[in-house]
C-alpha positions in Angstrom: -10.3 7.5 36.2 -7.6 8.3 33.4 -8.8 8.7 29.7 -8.1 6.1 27.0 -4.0 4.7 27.1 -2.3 6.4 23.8 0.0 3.4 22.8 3.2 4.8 20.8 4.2 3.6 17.7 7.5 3.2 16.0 8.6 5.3 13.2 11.7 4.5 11.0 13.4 5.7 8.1 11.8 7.6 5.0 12.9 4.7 2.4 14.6 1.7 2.5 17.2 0.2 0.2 19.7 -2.7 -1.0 23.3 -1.7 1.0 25.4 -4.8 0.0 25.2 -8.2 -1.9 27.1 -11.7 -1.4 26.5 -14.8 -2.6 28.2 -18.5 -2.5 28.2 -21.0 -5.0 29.1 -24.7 -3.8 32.3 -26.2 -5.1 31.2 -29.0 -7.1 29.9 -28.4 -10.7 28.0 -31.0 -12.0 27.2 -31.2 -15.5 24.4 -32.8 -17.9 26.5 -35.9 -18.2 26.8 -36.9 -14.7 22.7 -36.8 -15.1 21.2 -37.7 -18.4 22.1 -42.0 -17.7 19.3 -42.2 -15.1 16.6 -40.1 -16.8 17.6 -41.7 -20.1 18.0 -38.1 -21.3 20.6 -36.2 -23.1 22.6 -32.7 -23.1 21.0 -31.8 -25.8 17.6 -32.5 -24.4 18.2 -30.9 -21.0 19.2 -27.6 -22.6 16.5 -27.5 -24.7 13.9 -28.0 -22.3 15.4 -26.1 -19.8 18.6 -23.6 -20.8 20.9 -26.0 -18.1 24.7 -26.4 -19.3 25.5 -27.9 -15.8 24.6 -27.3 -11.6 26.3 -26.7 -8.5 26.0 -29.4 -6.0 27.1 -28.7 -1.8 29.2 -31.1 -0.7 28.7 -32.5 2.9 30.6 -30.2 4.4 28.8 -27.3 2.8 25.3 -27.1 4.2 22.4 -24.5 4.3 23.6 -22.4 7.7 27.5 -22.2 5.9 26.5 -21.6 2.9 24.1 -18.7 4.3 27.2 -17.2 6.6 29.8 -17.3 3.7 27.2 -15.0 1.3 26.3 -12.8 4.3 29.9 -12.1 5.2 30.4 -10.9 1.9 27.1 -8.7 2.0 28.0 -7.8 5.5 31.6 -6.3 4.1 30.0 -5.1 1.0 27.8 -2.9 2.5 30.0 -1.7 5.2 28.1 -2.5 8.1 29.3 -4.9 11.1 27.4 -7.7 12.0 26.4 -6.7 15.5 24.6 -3.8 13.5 22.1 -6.4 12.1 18.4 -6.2 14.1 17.1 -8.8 12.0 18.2 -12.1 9.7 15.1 -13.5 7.5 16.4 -17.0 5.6 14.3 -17.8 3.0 14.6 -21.6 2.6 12.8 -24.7 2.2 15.4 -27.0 2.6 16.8 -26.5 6.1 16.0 -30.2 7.8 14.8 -28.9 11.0 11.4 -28.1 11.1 12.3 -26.0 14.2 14.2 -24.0 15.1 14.8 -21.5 12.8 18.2 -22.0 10.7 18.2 -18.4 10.8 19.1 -18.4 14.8 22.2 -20.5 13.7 23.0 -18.0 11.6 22.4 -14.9 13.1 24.7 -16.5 15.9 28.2 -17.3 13.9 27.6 -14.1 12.3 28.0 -12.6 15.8 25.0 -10.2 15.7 23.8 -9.1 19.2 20.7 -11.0 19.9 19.0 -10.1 16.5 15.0 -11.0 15.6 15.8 -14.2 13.1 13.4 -16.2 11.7 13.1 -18.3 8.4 10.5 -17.9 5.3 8.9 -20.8 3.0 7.7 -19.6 0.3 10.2 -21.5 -1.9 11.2 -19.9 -5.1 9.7 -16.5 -4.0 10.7 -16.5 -1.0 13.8 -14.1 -1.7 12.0 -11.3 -2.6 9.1 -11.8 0.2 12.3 -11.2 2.6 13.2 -8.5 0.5 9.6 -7.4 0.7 9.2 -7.4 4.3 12.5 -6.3 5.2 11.7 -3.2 3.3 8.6 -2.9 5.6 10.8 -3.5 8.8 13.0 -0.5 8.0 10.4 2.0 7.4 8.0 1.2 9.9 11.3 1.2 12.3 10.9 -2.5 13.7 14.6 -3.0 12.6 17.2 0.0 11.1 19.4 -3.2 9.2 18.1 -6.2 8.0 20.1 -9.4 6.5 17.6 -11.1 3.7 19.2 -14.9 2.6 18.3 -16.5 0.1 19.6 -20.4 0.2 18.6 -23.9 -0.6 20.6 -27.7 -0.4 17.7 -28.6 -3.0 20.3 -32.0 -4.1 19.1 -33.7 -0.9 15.2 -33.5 -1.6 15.9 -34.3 -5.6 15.1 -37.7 -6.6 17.8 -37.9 -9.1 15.2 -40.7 -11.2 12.6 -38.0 -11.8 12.8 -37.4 -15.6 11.0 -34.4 -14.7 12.7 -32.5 -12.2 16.4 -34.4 -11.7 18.2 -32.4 -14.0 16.9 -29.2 -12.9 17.4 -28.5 -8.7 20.9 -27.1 -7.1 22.2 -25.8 -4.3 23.5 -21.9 -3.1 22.8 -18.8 -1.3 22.9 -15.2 -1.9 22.1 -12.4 0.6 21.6 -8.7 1.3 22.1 -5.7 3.8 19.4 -4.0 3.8 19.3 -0.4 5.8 18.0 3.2 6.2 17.7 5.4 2.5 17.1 9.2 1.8 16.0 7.3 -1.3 13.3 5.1 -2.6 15.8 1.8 -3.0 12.7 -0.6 -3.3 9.4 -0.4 -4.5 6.2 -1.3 -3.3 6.1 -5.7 -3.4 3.4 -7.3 -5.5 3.1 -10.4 -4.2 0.2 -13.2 -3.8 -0.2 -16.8 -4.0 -2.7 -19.4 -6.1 -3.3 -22.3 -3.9 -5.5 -23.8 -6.2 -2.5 -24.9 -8.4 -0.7 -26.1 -5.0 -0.3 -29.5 -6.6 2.2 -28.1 -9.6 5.2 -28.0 -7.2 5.2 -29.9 -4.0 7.1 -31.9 -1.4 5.8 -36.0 -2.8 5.3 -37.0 0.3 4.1 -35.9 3.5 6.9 -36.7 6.8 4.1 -38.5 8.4 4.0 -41.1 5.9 7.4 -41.5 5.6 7.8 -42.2 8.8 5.2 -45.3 8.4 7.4 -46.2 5.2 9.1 -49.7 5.3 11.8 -48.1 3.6 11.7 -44.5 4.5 13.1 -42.1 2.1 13.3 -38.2 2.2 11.0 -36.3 0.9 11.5 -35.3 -3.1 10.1 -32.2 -4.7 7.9 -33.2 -7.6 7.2 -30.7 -10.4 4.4 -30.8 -13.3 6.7 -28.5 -15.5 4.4 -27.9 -18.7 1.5 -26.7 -16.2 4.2 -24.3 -14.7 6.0 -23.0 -17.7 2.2 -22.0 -19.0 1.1 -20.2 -15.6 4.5 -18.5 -14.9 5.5 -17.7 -18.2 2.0 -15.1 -18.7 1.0 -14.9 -15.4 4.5 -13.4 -13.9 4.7 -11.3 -16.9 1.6 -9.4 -15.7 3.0 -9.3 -12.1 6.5 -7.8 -13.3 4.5 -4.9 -15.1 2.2 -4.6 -12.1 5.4 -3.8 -10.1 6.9 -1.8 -12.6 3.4 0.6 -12.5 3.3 0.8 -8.4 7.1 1.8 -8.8 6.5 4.4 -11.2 9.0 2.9 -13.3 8.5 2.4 -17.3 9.9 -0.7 -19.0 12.5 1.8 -21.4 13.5 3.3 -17.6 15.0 -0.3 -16.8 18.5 -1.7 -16.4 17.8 -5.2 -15.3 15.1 -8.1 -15.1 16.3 -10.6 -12.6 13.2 -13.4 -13.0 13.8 -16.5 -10.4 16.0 -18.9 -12.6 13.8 -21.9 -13.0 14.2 -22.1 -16.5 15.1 -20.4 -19.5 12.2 -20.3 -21.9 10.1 -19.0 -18.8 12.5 -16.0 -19.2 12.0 -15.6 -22.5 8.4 -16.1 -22.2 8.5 -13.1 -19.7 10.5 -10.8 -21.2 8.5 -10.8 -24.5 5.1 -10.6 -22.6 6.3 -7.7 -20.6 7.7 -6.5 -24.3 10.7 -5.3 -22.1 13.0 -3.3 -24.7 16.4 -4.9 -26.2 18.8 -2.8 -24.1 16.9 -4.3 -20.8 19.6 -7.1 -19.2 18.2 -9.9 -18.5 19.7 -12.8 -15.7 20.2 -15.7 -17.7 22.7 -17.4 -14.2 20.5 -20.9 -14.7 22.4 -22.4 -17.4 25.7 -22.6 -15.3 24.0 -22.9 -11.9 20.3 -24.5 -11.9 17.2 -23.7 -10.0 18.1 -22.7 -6.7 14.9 -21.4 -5.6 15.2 -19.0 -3.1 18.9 -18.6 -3.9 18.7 -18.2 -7.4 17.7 -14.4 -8.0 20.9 -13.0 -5.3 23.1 -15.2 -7.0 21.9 -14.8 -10.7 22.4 -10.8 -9.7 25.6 -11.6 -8.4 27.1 -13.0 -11.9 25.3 -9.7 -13.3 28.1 -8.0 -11.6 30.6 -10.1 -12.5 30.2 -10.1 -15.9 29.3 -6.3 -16.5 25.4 -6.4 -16.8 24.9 -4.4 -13.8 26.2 -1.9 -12.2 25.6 -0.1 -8.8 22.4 2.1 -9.1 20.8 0.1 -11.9 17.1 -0.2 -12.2 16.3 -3.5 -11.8 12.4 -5.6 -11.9 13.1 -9.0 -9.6 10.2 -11.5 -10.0 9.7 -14.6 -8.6 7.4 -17.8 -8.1 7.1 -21.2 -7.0 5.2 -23.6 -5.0 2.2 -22.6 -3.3 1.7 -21.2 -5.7 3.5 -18.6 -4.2 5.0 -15.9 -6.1 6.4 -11.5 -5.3 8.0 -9.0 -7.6 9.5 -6.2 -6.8 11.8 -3.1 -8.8 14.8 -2.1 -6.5 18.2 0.4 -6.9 21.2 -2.2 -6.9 23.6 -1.2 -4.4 
């Protein structure tokens, strides 16, 4: 008889890191006005409660699998790399329609990749940086040399546009990344978790089987309990982000950039001065022209970084995130 079967195991590349970002923002803005009449609400009242100026809103045309192959083209090209390089596409979504398949099959397809692993995540608003996260994994553990991580959400067609709470605050976008082979550490160890015992904060209203049963069925809307989330994410996500900073071996005065998920403005703040980051730290304020795009919202809120000088290729920067679940991952990483 032969002895024991030695399975082999993979082994990738030393570190992994951020190649290449891209990100697309839907054609129509939409500002407080258009809003405020059905939530008898004002301008005034929405930026106050929430840092939101106005929101971009996809047309028909412009749906979760185009919006997610516009921003990866522009990653793709960013980062130098050709699709048909790509071994994996991770879409972190929650509002792709089909419960299966995977929009990220549809993508990885226009894209022209050659038969990559693709598969979606839903862990809504931290669902970004759980691709990030995992892609990171991919590469070093050599299950995939270069990963595509999107980030997108059509959240205008699970708003109810007569929820006081929550109307004036959803949008729609994507933003994505190369991610490939370093000599360098390009992203730090994740922190990430969940607290299902607060799943009730942020959910889908109703479930599809009893919409289904409905006499007048309706899509599901999300629902939010937004002074119950401002309180948990506003302390508790602080102690995340310095959690991540520690495994990273990164101080708060060795930082360029805090990238929090843009859900609202005050929770920023809240953050920043619980994490007593210093003044010269940047901080993503992208919400107030763009909304809470969940999964989309920390690619694209880096993206306006670089378009309006805040960031700058091998910045420093802390990305935290959370949402329903509650779900929620941080991680520092090396902008590209």
């Amino acid at each position: 008889m032969s002895g024991p079967v030695e399975l082999r195991s993979s082994q990738g590349a030393p570190h992994a890191a951020i190649l290449g970002l891209g990100a697309y923002r839907p054609s129509r803005v939409v500002p407080n006005s258009e809003i405020v009449g059905r939530i008898d609400s004002t301008d005034e009242w929405v930026q106050q409660r929430s840092g939101i100026r106005e929101r971009r809103w996809a047309t028909d045309d412009e749906t979760v699998q185009s919006m997610s192959v516009a921003a990866s083209r522009v990653a793709l090209e960013r980062a130098g790399i050709d699709a048909t390089q790509i071994d994996c596409v991770v879409v972190a979504t929650i509002s792709h329609m089909m419960q299966t398949p995977a929009v990220a099959t549809l993508v990885a397809h226009e894209l022209g990749t050659e038969q990559a692993a693709a598969f979606d995540v839903s862990a809504a608003c931290a669902g970004f940086c759980h691709g990030v996260g995992m892609a990171a994994d991919f590469i070093r553990a050599g299950s995939a040399r270069h990963v595509l991580v999107i980030g997108v959400e059509k959240l205008s067609e699970i708003t109810n546009p007569d929820d006081r709470g929550s109307a004036f605050i959803f949008a729609d976008g994507a933003g994505a990344v190369v991610m490939g082979p370093s000599d360098v550490a390009g992203v730090g160890p994740v922190v990430w978790g969940s607290d299902g015992e607060q799943y009730d904060l942020i959910r889908q209203r109703e479930d599809w089987r009893e919409v289904i049963v409905a006499d007048e069925p309706v899509i599901p809307h999300l629902v939010m309990q937004g002074n119950a989330v401002f309180r948990w994410a506003s302390f508790a996500m602080a102690k995340i982000g310095r959690e991540a900073l520690d495994r990273a071996g990164v101080s708060p005065e060795q930082l360029d950039c805090f990238v929090p998920h843009q859900a609202n403005m005050r929770i920023t703040d809240a953050m920043a001065r619980a994490m007593k980051l210093p003044p010269g730290v940047r901080i993503a304020r992208d919400i107030a022209e763009q909304g809470n795009t969940s999964a989309a919202s920390i690619p694209l809120a880096l993206e306006r970084m670089y378009d309006e000088g805040d960031a700058k290729s091998g910045d420093i920067a802390l990305l935290v995130a959370f949402g329903a679940g509650l779900a929620y991952a941080a991680q520092v990483v090396r902008l590209p």
